[in-house]
C-alpha positions as CSV (number, residue, x, y, z in Angstrom):
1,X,79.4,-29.9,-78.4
2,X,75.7,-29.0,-77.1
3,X,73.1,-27.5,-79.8
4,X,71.0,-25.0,-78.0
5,X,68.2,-23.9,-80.0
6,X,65.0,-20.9,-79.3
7,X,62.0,-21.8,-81.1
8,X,59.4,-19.3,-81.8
9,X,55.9,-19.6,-83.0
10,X,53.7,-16.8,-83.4
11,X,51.7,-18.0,-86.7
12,X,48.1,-17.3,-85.3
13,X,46.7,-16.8,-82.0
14,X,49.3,-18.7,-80.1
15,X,52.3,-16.6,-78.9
16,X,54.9,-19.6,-77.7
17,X,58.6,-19.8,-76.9
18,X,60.4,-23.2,-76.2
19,X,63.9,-24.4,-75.4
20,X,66.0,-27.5,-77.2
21,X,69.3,-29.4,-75.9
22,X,70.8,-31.8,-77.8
23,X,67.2,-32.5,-79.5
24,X,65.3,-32.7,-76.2
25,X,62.8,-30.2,-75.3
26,X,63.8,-28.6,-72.3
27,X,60.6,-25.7,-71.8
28,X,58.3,-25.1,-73.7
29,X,55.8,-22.1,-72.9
30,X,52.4,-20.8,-74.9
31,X,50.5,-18.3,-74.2
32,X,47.1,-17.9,-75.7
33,X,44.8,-15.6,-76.9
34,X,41.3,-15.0,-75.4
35,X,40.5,-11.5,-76.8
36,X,39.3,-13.6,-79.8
37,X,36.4,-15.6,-78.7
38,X,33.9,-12.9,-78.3
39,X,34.2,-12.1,-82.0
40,X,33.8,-16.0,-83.1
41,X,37.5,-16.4,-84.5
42,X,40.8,-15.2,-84.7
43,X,40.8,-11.0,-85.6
44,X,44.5,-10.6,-87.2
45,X,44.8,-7.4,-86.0
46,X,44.2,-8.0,-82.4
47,X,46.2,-11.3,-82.8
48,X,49.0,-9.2,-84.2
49,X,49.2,-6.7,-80.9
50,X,48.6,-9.4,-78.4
51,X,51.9,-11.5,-80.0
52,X,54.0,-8.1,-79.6
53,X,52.7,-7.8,-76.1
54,X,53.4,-11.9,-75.0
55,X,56.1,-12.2,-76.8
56,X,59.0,-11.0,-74.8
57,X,57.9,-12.3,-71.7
58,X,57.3,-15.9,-72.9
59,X,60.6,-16.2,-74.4
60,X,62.1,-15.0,-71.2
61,X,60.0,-17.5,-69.3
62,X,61.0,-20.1,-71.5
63,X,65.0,-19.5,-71.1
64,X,64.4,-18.6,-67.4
65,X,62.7,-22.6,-67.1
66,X,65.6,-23.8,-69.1
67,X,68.5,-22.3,-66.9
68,X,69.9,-20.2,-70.3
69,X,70.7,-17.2,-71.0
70,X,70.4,-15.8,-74.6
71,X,74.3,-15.6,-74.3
72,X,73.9,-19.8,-74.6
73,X,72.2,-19.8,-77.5
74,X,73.5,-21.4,-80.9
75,X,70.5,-20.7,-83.0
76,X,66.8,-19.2,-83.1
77,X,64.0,-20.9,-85.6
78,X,61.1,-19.1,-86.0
79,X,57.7,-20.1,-87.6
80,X,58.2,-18.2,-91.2
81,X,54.7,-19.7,-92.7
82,X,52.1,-20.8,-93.5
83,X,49.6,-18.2,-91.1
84,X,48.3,-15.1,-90.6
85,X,50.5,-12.1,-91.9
86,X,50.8,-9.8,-89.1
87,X,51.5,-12.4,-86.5
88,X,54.4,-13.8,-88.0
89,X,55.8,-10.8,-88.7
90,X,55.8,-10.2,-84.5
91,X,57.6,-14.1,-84.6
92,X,59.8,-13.2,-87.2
93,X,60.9,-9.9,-86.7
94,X,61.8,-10.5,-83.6
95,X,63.7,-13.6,-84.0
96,X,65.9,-11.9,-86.4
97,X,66.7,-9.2,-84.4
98,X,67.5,-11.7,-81.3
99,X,70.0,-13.7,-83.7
100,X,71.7,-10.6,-85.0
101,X,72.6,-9.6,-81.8
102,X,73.8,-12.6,-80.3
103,X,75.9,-13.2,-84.1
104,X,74.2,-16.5,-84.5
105,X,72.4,-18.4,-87.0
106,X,68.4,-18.3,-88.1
107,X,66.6,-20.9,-89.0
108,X,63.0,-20.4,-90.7
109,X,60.5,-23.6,-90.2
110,X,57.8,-24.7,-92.7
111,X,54.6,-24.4,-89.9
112,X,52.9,-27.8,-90.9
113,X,56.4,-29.6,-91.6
114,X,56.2,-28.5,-87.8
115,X,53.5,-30.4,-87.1
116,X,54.6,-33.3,-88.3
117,X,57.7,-33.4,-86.7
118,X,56.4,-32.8,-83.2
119,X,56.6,-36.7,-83.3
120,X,60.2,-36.8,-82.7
121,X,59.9,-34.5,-79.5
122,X,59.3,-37.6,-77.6
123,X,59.2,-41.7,-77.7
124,X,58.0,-44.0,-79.4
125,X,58.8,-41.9,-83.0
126,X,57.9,-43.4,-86.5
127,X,60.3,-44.6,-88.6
128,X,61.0,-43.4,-91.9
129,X,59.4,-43.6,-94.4
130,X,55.6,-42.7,-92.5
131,X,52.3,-41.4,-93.5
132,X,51.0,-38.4,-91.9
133,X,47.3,-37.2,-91.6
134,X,48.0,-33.5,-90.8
135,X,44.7,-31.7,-90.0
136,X,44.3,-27.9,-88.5
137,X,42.3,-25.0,-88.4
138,X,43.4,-23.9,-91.5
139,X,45.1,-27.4,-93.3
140,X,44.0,-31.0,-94.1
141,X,46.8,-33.3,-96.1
142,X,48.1,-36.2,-96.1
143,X,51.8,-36.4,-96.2
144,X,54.4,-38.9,-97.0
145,X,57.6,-38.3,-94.7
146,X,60.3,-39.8,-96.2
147,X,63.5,-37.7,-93.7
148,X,63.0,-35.0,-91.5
149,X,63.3,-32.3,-94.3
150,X,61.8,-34.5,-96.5
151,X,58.3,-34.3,-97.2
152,X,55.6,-35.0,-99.9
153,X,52.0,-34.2,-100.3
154,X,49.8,-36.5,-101.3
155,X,46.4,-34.9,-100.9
156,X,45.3,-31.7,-99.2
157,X,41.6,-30.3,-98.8
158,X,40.2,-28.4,-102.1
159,X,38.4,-26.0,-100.0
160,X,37.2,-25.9,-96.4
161,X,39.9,-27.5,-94.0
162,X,38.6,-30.1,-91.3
163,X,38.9,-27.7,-88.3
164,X,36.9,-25.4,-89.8
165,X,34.2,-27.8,-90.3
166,X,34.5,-28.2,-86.8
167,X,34.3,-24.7,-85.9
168,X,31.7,-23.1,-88.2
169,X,29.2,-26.3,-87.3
170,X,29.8,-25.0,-83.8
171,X,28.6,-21.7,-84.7
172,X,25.9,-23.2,-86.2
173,X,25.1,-25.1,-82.7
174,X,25.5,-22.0,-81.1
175,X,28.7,-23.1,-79.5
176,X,31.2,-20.5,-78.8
177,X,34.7,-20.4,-80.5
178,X,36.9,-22.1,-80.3
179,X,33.6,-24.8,-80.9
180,X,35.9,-28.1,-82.2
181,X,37.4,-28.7,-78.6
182,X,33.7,-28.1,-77.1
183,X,32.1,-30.2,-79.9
184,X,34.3,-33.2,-79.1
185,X,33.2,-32.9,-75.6
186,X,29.6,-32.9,-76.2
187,X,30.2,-35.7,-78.5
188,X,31.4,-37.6,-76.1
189,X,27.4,-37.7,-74.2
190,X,25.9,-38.5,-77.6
191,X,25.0,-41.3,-80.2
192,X,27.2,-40.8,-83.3
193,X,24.8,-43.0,-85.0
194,X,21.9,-40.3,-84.6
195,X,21.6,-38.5,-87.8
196,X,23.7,-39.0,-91.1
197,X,25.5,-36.4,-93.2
198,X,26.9,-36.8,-96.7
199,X,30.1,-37.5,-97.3
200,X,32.1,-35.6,-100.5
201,X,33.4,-37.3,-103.3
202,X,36.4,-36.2,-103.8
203,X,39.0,-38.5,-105.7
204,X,42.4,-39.3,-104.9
205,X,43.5,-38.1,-101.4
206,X,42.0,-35.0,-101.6
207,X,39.2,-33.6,-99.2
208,X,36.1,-31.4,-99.0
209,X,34.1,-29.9,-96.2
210,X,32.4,-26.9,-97.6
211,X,29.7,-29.5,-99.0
212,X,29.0,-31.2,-95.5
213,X,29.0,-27.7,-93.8
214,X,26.3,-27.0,-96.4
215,X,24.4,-30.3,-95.7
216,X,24.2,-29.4,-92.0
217,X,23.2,-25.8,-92.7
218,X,20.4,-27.4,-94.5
219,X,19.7,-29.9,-92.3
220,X,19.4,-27.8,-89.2
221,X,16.9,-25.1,-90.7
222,X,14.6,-28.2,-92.1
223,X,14.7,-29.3,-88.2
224,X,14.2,-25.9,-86.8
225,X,11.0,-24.7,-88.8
226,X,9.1,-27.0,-87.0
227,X,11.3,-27.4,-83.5
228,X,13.2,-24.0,-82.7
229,X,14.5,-25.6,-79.8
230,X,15.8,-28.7,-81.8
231,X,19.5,-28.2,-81.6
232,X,19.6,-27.2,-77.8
233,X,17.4,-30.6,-77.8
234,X,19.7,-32.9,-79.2
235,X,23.6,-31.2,-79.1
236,X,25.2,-34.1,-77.9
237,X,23.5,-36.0,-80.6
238,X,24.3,-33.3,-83.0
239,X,27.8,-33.1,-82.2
240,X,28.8,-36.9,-82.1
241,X,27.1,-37.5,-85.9
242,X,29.0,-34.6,-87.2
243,X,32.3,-35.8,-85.5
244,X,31.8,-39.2,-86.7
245,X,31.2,-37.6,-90.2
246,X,34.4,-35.8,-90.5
247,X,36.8,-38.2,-88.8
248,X,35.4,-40.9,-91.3
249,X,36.2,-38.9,-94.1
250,X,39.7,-38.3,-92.5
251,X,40.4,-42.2,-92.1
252,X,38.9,-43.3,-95.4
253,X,41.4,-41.0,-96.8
254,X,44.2,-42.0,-94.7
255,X,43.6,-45.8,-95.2
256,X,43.2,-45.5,-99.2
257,X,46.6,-43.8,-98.7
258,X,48.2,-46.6,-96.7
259,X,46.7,-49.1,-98.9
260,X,48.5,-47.7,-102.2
261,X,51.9,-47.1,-100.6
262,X,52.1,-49.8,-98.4
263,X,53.4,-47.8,-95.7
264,X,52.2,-49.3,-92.6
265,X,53.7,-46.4,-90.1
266,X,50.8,-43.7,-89.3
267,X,50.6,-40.6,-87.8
268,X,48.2,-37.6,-87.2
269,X,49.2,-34.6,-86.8
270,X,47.9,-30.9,-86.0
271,X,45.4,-29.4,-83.7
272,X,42.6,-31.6,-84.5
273,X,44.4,-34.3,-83.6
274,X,43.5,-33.8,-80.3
275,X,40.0,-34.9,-81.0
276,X,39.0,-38.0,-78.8
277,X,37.2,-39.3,-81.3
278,X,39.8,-39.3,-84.1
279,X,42.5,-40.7,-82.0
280,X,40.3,-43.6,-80.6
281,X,39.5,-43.8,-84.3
282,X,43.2,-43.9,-85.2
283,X,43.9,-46.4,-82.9
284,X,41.3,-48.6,-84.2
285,X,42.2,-49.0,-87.4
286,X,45.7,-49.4,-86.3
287,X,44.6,-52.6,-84.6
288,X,42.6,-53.8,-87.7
289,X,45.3,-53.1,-90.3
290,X,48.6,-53.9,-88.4
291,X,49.9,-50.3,-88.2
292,X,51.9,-48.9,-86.0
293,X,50.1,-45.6,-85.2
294,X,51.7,-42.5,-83.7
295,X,49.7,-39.8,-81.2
296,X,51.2,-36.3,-80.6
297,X,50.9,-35.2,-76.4
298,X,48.1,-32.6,-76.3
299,X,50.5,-30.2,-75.8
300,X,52.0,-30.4,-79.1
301,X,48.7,-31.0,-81.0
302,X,48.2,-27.3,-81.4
303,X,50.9,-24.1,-82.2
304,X,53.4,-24.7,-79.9
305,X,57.2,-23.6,-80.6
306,X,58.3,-27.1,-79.2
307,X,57.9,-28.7,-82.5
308,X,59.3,-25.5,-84.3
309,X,62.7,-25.9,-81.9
310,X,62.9,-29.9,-82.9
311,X,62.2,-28.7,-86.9
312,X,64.9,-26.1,-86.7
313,X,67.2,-28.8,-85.1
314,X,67.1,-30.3,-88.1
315,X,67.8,-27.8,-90.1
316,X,70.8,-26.6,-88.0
317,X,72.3,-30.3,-88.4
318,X,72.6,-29.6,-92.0
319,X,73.3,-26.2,-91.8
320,X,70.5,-24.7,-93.5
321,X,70.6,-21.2,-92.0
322,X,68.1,-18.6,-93.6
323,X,69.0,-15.0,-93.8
324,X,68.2,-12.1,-92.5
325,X,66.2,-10.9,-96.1
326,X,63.3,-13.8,-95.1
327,X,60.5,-12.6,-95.3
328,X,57.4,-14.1,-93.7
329,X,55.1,-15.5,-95.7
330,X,51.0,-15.9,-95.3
331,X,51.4,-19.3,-98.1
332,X,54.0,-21.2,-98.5
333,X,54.7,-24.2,-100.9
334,X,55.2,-27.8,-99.9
């Protein structure tokens, strides 16, 4: 018998719908949200009304790609948490009311379990058990993946997450949000080896970033008294050192992780995964370590309901069904 599964995702500024058969993807469709990036970041109100707006369209477009109608449906997952408050209560609220009417089951997914299980929305997928370098906007870990609902933190950032780094150094360089996607592209004309930053020490497989924002802050207002033009001078430059600097820290932490477990399958996960320069990175160290490394698509490196469709496929094949009492939730545990 078929499994036909509606994913929702509406955790941030990403309002995304996608389709699953049988634990194949069959549409998956985002729409974002550009009201944000004259105010330099995601405003949770405005994110809020724009997911109530996009949200009834996109998961008609999705069923409309995939041939269903709602009638075909056998569950609907929806994003529960981590993320903004209001938005997934548009997700959530929502999905609960499309379930009830249709009589069937709801399924609440664990956003960054999510991510890291975007890896089994297409071939090759890791084998169990994998390490998995998870970094977003708003999360850095590393996590050991022992089964699909399986999952264990080994070290998380203390403070600042790495795509924040990324995007508050990009205000800094007076690149407009979102600036990690635009900082990766300028890095990509510059020497990495320009200027050096300071990397935290942080023991364990923990991270920090809040220092190395700090350190730039710094950095750029020593250059700056004597060159106001100095950043616009040397962006590309700029942008590949501080690149280099975070995805360094990312690997160090990654291969101290592999080292002590052993485990020898890798992943990353999350939108910063989509960096070129951690990827290329990624794949490196692969080489040099015998590992077998594991890329997400773009298209599932940032929100996306795909990878919240193949989570709460998962869940469905052990038939753990949430209520209707959940509740979104702004944190969530591990």
């Amino acid at each position: 018998m078929s499994v036909h599964i509606l994913g929702i995702e509406s955790s941030c500024d990403e309002t995304s719908a996608a389709v699953l058969i049988d634990g194949q993807i069959i549409s998956n469709n985002t729409v974002n949200q550009d009201v944000h990036a004259k105010y330099g970041g995601v405003v949770p109100e405005l994110a809020s009304r724009a997911h109530m707006a996009n949200i009834v369209p996109v998961v008609h477009d999705a069923l409309h790609t995939a041939g269903l109608l709602p009638a075909n449906l056998d569950a609907v997952a929806v994003t529960q948490g981590p993320g903004l408050l209001g938005a997934l209560m548009v997700g959530m609220s929502y999905a609960k009311g499309f379930a009830m009417s249709l009589g069937i089951p709801l399924l609440t997914v664990h956003h960054m379990h999510a991510h890291v299980l975007a890896h089994f929305i297409d071939k090759p997928v890791p084998r169990f058990p994998f390490l998995c370098l998870t970094v977003s906007g708003g999360h850095t870990q590393i996590v050991i993946v022992k089964d699909y609902l399986d999952m264990q933190v080994l070290g998380e950032t203390i403070d600042d997450a790495a795509g924040e780094a990324y995007d508050k150094t990009a205000k800094m360089f007076g690149i407009p949000y979102p600036g990690g996607p635009l900082i990766d592209r300028f890095a990509q004309q510059g020497n990495e080896n320009a200027y050096h930053f300071p990397e935290p020490r942080v023991p364990g497989y923990d991270f920090s970033f809040s220092g190395l924002k700090t350190s730039i802050l710094y950095f750029l207002q020593k250059m700056t008294a004597t060159d106001q033009d100095f950043v616009s001078k040397n962006k590309h430059d700029l942008c590949a050192s501080v690149q280099k600097t975070i995805n360094d820290i990312l690997i160090k932490k990654l291969k101290l992780a592999a080292r002590a477990t052993g485990i020898s399958e890798i992943a990353i996960a999350g939108g910063v995964s989509a960096n070129s320069g951690l990827r290329k990175k990624l794949s490196e160290e692969g080489e040099k370590n015998g590992w077998n490394t594991y890329i997400p698509k773009f298209a599932y490196c940032t929100d996306n309901a795909a990878m919240i469709a193949v989570s709460g496929y998962y869940k469905y094949l052990k038939n753990d069904f949430a209520t209707l009492n959940a509740k979104p939730l702004a944190r969530m545990p591990e």
